[in-house]
NUTI-85125 format. One line per field, with one value per residue (C-alpha): residue in three letters; chain; x, y, z. Coordinates in steps of 0.05 Angstrom, whole numbers, always signed. Example, Ala and Ser with C-alpha at 12.3 -4.5 7.8 and 13.67 -1.06 7.14 Angstrom:
REM residues 2
residuo = (ALA, SER)
cadena = (A, A)
c1 = (+246, +273)
c2 = (-90, -21)
c3 = (+156, +143)
***
This chain:
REM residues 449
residuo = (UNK, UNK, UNK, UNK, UNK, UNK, UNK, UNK, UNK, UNK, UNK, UNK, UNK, UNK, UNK, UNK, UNK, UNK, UNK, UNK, UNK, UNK, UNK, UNK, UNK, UNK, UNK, UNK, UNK, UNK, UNK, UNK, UNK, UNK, UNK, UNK, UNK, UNK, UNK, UNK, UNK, UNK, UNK, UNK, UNK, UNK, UNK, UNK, UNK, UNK, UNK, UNK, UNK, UNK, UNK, UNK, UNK, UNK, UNK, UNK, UNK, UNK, UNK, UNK, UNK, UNK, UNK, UNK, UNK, UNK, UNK, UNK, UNK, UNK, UNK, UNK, UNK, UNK, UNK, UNK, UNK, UNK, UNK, UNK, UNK, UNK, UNK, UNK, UNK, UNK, UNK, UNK, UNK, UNK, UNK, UNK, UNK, UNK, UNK, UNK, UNK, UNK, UNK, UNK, UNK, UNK, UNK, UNK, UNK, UNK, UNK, UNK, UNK, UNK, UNK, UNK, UNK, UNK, UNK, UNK, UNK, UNK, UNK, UNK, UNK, UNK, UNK, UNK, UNK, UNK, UNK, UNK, UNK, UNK, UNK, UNK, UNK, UNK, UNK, UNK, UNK, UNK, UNK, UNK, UNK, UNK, UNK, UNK, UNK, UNK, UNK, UNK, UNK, UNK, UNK, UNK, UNK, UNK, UNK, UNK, UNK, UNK, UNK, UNK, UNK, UNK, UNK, UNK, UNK, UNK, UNK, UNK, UNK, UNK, UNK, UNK, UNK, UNK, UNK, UNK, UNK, UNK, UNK, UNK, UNK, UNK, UNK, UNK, UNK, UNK, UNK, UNK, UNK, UNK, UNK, UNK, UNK, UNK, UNK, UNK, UNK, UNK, UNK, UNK, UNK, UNK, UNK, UNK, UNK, UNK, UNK, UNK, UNK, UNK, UNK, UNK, UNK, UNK, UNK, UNK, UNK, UNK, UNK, UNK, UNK, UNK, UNK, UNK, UNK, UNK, UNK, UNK, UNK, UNK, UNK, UNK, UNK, UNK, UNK, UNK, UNK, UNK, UNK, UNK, UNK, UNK, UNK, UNK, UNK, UNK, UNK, UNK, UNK, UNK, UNK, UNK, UNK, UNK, UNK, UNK, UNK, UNK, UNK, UNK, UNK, UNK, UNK, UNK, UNK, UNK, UNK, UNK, UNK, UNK, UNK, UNK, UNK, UNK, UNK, UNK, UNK, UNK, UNK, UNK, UNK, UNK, UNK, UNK, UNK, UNK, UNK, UNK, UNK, UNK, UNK, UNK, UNK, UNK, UNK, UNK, UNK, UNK, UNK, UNK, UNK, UNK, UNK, UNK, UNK, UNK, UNK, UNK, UNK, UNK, UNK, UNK, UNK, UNK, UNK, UNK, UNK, UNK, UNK, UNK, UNK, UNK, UNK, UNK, UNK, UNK, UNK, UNK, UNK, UNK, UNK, UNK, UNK, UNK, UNK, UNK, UNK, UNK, UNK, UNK, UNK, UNK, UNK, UNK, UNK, UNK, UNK, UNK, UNK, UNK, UNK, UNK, UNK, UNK, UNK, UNK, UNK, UNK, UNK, UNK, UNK, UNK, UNK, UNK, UNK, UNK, UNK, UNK, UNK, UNK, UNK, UNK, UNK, UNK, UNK, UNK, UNK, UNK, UNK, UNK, UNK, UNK, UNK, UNK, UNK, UNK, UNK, UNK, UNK, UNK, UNK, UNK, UNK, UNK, UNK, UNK, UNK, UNK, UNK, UNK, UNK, UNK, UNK, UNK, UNK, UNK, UNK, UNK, UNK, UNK, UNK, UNK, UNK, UNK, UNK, UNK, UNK, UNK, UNK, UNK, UNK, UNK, UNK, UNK, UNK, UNK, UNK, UNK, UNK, UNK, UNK, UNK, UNK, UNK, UNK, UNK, UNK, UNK, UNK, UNK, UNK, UNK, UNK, UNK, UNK)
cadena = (A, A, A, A, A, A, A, A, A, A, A, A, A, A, A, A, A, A, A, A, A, A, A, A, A, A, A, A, A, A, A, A, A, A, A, A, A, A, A, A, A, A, A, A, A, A, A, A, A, A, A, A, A, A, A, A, A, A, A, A, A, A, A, A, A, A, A, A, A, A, A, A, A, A, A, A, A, A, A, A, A, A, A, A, A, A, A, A, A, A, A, A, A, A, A, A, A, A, A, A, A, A, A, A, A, A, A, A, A, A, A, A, A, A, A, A, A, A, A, A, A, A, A, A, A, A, A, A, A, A, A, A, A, A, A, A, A, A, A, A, A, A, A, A, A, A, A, A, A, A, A, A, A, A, A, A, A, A, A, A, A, A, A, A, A, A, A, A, A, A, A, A, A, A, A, A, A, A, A, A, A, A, A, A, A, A, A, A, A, A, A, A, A, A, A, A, A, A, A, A, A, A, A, A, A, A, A, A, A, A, A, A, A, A, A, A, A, A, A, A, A, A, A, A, A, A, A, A, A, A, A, A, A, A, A, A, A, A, A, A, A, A, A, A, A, A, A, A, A, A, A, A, A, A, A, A, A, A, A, A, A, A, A, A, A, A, A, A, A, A, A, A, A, A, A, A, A, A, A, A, A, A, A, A, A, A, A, A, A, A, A, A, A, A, A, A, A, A, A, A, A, A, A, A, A, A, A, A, A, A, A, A, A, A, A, A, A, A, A, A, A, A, A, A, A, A, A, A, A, A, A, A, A, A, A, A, A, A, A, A, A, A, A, A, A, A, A, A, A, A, A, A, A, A, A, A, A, A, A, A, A, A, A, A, A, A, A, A, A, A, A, A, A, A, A, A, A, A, A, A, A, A, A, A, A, A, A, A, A, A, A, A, A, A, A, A, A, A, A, A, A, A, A, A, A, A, A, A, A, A, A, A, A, A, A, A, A, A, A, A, A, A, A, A, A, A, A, A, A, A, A, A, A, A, A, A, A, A, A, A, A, A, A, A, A, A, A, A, A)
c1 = (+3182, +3234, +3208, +3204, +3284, +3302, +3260, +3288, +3359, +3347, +3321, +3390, +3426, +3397, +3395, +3473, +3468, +3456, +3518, +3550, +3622, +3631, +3643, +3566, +3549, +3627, +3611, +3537, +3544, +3612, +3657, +3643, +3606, +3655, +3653, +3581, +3573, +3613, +3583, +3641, +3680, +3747, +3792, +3848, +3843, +3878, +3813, +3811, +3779, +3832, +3839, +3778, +3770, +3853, +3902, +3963, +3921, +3952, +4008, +3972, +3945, +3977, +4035, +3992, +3930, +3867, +3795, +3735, +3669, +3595, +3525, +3492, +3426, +3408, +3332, +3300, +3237, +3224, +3170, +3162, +3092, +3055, +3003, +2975, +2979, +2994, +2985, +3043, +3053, +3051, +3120, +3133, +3111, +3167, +3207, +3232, +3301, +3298, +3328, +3397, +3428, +3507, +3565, +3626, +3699, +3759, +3831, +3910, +3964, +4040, +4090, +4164, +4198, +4224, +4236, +4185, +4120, +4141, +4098, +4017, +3978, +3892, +3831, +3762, +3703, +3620, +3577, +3508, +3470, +3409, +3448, +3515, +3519, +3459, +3458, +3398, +3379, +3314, +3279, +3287, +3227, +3214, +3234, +3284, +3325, +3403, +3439, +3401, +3367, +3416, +3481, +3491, +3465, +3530, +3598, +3650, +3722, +3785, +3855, +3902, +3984, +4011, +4072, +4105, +4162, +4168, +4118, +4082, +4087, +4046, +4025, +3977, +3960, +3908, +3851, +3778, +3771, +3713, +3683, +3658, +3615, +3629, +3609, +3556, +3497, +3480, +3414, +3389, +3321, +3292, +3212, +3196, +3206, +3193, +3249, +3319, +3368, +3424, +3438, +3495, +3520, +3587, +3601, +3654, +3674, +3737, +3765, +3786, +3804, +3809, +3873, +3865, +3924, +3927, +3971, +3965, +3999, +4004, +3997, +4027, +4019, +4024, +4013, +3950, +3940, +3918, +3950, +3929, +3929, +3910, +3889, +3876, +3854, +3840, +3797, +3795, +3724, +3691, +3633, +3618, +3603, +3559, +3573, +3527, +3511, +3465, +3458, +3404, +3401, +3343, +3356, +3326, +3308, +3378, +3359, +3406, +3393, +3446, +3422, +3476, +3463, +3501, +3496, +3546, +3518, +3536, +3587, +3631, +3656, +3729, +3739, +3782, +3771, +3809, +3799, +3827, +3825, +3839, +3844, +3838, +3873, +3866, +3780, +3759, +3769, +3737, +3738, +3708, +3729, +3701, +3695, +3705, +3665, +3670, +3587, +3592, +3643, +3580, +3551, +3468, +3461, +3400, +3401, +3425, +3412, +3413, +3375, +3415, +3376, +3414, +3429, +3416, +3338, +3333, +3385, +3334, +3275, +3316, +3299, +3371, +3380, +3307, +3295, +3338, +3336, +3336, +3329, +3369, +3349, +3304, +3354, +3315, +3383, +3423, +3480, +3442, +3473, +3504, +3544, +3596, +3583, +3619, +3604, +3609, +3628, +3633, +3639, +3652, +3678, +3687, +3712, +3678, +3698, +3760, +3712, +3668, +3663, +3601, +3599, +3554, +3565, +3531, +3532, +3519, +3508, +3474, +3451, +3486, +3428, +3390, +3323, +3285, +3242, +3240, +3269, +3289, +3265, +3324, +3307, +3357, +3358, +3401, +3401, +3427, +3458, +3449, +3499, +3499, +3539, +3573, +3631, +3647, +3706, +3703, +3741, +3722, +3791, +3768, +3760, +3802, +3870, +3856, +3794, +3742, +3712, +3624, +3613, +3540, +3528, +3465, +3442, +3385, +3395, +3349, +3324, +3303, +3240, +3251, +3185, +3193, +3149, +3159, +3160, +3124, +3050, +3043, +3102, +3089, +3099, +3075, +3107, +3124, +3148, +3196, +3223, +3234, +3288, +3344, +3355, +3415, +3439, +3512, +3536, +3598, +3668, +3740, +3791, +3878, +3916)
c2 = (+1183, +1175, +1118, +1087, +1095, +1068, +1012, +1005, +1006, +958, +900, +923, +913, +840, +815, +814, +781, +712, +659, +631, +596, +549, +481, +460, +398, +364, +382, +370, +298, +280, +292, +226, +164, +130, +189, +190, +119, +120, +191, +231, +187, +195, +238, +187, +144, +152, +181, +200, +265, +268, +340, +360, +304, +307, +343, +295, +242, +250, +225, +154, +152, +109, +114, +126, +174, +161, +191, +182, +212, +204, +236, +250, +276, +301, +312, +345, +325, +375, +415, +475, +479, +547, +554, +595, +578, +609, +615, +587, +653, +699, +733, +696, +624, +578, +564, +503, +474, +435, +379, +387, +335, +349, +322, +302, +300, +280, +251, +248, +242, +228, +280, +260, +331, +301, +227, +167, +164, +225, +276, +276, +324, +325, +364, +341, +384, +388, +424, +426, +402, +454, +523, +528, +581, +603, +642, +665, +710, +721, +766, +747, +737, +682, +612, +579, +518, +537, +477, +457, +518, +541, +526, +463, +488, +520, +487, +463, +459, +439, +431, +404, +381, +312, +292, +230, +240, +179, +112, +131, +208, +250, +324, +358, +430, +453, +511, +519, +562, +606, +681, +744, +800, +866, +939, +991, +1020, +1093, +1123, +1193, +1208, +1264, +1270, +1331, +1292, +1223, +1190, +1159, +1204, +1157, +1084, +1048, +980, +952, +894, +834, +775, +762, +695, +678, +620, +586, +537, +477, +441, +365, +312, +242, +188, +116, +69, +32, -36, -104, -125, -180, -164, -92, -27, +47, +115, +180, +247, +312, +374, +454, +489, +560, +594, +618, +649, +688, +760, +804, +878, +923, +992, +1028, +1100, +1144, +1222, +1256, +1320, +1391, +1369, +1361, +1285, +1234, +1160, +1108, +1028, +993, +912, +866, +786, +737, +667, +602, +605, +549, +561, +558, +480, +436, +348, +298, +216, +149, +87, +10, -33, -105, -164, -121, -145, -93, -19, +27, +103, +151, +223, +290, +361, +422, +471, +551, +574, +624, +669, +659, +729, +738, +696, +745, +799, +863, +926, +1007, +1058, +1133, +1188, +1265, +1321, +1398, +1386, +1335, +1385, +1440, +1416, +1381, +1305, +1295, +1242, +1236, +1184, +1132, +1060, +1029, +1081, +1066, +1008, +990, +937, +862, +845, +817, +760, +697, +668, +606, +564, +514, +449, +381, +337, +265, +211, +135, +93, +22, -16, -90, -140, -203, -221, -186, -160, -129, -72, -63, +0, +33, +92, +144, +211, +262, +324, +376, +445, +514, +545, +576, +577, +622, +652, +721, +763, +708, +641, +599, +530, +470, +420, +358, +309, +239, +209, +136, +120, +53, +39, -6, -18, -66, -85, -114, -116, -99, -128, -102, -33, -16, -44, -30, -56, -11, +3, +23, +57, +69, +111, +132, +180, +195, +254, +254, +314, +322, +346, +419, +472, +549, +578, +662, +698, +748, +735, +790, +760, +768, +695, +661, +588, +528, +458, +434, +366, +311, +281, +293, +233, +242, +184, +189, +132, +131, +105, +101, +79, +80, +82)
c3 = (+1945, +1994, +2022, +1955, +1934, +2003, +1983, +1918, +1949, +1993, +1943, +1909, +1957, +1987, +1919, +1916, +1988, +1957, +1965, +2014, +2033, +2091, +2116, +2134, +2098, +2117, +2191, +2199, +2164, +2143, +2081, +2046, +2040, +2097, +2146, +2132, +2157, +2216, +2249, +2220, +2271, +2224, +2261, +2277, +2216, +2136, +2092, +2026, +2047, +2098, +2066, +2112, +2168, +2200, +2138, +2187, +2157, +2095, +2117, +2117, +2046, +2004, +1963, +1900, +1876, +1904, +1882, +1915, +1881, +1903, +1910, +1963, +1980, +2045, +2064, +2116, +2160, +2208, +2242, +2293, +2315, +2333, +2395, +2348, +2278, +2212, +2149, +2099, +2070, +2129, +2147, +2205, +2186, +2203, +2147, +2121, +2110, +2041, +2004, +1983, +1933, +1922, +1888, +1933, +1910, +1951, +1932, +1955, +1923, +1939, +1928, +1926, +1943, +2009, +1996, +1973, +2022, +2058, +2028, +2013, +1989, +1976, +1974, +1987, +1958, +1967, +1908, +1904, +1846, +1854, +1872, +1876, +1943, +1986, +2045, +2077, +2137, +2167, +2214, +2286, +2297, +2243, +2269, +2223, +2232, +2247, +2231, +2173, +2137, +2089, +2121, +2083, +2020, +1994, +1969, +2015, +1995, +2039, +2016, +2050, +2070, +2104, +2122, +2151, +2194, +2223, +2211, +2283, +2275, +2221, +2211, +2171, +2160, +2100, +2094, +2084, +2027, +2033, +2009, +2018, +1989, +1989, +1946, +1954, +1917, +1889, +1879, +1866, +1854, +1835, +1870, +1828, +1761, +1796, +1767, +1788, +1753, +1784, +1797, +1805, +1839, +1852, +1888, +1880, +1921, +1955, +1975, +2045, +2088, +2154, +2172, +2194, +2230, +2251, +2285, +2281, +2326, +2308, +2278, +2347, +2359, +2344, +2254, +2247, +2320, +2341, +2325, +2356, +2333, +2362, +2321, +2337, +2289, +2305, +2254, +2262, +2242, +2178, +2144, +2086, +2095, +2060, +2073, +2018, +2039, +1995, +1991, +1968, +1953, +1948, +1897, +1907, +1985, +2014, +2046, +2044, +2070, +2083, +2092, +2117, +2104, +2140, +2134, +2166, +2142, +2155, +2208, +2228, +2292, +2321, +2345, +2372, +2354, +2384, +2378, +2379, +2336, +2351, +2294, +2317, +2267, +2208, +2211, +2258, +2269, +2323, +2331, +2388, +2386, +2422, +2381, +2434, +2389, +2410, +2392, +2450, +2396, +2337, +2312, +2305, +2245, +2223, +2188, +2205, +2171, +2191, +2164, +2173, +2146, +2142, +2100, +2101, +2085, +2149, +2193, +2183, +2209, +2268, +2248, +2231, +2285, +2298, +2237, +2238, +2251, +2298, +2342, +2410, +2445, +2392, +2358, +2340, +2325, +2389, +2405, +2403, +2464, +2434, +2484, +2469, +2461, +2461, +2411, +2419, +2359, +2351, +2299, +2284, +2215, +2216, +2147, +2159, +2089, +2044, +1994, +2055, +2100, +2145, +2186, +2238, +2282, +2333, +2351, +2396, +2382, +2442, +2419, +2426, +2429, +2494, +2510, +2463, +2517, +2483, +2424, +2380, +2353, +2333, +2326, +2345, +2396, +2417, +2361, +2352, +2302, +2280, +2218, +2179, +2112, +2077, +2022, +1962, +1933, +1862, +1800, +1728, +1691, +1625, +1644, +1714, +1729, +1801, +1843, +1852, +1916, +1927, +1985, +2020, +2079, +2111, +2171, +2208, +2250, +2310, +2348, +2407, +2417, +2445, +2467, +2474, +2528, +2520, +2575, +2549, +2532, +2489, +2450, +2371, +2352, +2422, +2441, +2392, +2397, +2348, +2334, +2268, +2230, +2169, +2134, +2104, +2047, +2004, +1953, +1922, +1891, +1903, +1861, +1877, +1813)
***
């Protein structure tokens, strides 16, 4: 009977561990159609979802609202496989990222409180069309994909500040909003009747955030010949937090069990982006920028839960301390050993025609994550990036005043193929080899009032 309420509480408790509330999808493939396109290469140039990309590039929107909306869908098309297979539903088959199709949001707008085209504000915001938050956490031993799983499957808001001090000078600061879960369970059963004569749940979500701050210099140069600007943005981390402990009291035998539950999903870490841009004649425009991002801060992004039996029934007999979980030493949950990584972006846009904007970029992106020789199997590897998009402006004088600009992005992401040879050979899930693609595709609109 015991072992039936601590079951019980623990399905209470994990079903409240269900959203999510981080920056995944803007940092794994870009915060709009454009970013998309150039390999999130935006750090130094004006961007609608500025908000996100550099807040100081709100200080180089224009002196009007802007909106930008499109869709995106982002699909996965990758594979770990076992040196010893199995079967689809077995506990530690290798689960699979899906498809995630969003809506994306972004605008600015001027705000006179310090003078005409001083001032900017603008938010830029992801939401899934199929779920609305997910966060998921599996056991340690299961293989799962890290950037990819459930990380972007969640909605993504930033907010954001920019002003102009001087035409060459602009800074930003803004905030990722996120979330987290807190509360606790009660049960009491009663083995004699076999019943639950209590149960009770509260839990509620908090916001929080992360601040962003950015500083962009330029543009400096020469008009219809080439101008320069330099940008540089510090995010500090977030995740969303799921703290539930449920507790269960055993009447008429003096046992009481505590299972702590503990999830910290889809962590952004701390980072640091700087980049340059060169526009050449007003026809061509090229970025390259480099993310310092800290992994080696990340918590175990599995789940983590305790089991703490006591009371007077349990002191008596001596097993107090004898029955809990895990026992010392005995903890499947460790650091994962992320390192930091440096990130490498490029990306090119070039107007052969007024109308026109073709653009194409690259990326780099090595792994934070070690060798999974034992313990763990957390599956990532170096990926490339290879962007292409496009824009159209056009004009539809019976509906829009303004022109109306299409935007189409599209990325493949590239991994590497990466193998896991355990040092073990009595280790539970044995070696894999993992490797594929995420094709990721966004088209959109903008339109300045």
């Amino acid at each position: 009977m015991a072992a039936r309420g601590i079951a019980a509480a623990a399905v209470a408790a994990l079903s409240c561990a269900a959203d999510a509330s981080a920056n995944g999808a803007f940092e794994t493939y870009g915060a709009d159609a454009r970013s998309r396109a150039l390999a999130h290469a935006v750090v130094a140039l004006p961007d609608i979802a500025a908000a996100h990309t550099n807040p100081a590039a709100l200080g180089l929107a224009d002196s009007a609202l802007a909106v930008a909306v499109s869709y995106s869908l982002d699909v996965p098309a990758l594979e770990v496989s076992l040196a010893a297979a199995r079967n689809a539903d077995d506990p530690l088959a290798p689960a699979r990222p899906p498809a995630v199709s969003a809506l994306n949001l972004a605008f600015t707008q001027p705000v006179d409180l310090v003078g005409p085209d001083r001032l900017f504000v603008g938010a830029a915001a992801y939401f899934p069309t199929s779920v609305l938050v997910r966060a998921r956490a599996f056991d340690p031993m299961r293989p799962f994909f890290a950037v990819y799983d459930s990380a972007t499957e969640h909605y993504d808001i930033s907010v954001g500040a920019g002003l102009r001090l001087v035409d060459w000078l602009h800074l930003g600061a803004g905030m990722r909003l996120a979330a987290g879960q807190s509360g606790d369970v009660q049960l009491a059963v009663d083995p004699v009747r076999g019943r639950l004569v209590q149960q009770s749940m509260d839990t509620f979500q908090y916001p929080t955030f992360a601040p962003t701050a950015g500083l962009v210099l330029g543009p400096i140069g020469v008009d219809e010949v080439a101008r320069a600007s330099l940008g540089v943005v510090w995010r500090e981390p977030i995740a969303f937090e799921v703290a539930l402990p449920a507790a269960l009291a055993i009447e008429g035998a003096d046992v009481d069990a505590i299972l702590d539950v503990l999830v910290v999903a889809n962590y952004e870490p701390r980072s640091l982006t700087g980049g340059a841009s060169v526009e050449i004649a007003h026809d061509l425009v090229v970025d390259v920028e480099a993310q310092w991002a800290m992994w080696s801060l990340a918590p175990p992004p599995m789940l983590v839960t305790r089991v703490d039996l006591g009371g007077e029934g349990l002191e008596a007999l001596g097993l107090d301390a004898t029955l809990d979980a895990p026992a010392p030493g005995q903890d499947r949950v460790r650091s994962p050993g992320y390192q930091d990584t440096l990130v490498w972006r490029a990306g090119v846009e070039w107007r052969p025609l007024v109308p026109l904007a073709l653009r194409a970029g690259y990326q780099f992106r090595p792994t934070p994550v070690p060798d999974q020789t034992s313990g763990t199997n957390i599956v990532d590897a170096n990926a490339h990036v290879v962007a292409l998009g496009l824009a159209v402006t056009f004009r539809l004088p019976h509906v829009f005043n303004q022109p109306i600009t299409a935007d189409l992005g599209y990325q493949a992401q590239l991994l590497e193929e990466r193998a896991a040879i355990k040092t073990n050979p009595q280790d539970e899930l044995g070696d894999w080899t993992a490797s594929g693609a995420v094709h990721a595709l966004a088209l959109g609109w903008s339109y300045r009032f």
